[in-house]
C-alpha positions in Angstrom: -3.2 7.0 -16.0 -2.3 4.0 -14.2 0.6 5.7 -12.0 -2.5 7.8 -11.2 -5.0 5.2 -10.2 -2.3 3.7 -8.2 -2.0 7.2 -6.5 -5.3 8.3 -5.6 -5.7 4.0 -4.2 -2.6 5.1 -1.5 -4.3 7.8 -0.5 -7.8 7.0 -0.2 -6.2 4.4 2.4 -4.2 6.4 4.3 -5.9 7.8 7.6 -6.0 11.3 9.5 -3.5 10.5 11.4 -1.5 10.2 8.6 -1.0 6.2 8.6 -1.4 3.9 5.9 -4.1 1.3 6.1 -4.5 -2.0 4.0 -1.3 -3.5 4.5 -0.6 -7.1 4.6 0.5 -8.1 7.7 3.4 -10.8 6.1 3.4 -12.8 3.6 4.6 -16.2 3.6 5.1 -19.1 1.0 1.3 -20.2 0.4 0.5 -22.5 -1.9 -3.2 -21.1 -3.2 -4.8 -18.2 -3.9 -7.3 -18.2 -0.5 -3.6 -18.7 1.4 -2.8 -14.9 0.5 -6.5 -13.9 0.6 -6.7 -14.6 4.1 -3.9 -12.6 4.8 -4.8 -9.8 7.6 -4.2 -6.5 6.5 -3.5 -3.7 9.3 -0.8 -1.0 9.1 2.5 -2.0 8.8 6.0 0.0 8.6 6.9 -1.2 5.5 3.7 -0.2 4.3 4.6 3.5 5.4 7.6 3.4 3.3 6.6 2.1 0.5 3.6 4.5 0.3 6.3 7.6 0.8 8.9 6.1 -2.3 5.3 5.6 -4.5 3.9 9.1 -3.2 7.6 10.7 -3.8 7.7 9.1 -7.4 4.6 10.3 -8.0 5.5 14.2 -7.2 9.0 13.6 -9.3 7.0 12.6 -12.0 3.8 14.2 -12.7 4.5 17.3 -11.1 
């Protein structure tokens, strides 16, 4: 069930295009919470990856 949720939260966020949205821009050593809060998230390459190995898994998985 959670592999699933996880899932279906990729894919709501990725566009017509075909690009992943919602990714943080970087992340850096912060020492609060509001530090990585205020990270800006945009699309990212890493984020396409990642998305592809989770989306991948996924399909090896539970199909």
């Amino acid at each position: 069930a959670v592999g699933i949720k996880a899932v279906q939260g990729v894919l709501a966020n990725i566009d017509e295009a075909g690009e992943l949205k919602q990714v943080s821009f970087g992340t850096a050593m912060g020492d609060t919470q509001q530090f990585y809060k205020d990270i800006a998230l945009t699309s990212m390459p890493y984020g396409q990856s990642l998305a592809m190995v989770a989306l991948a898994e996924f399909l090896r998985t539970y199909i």
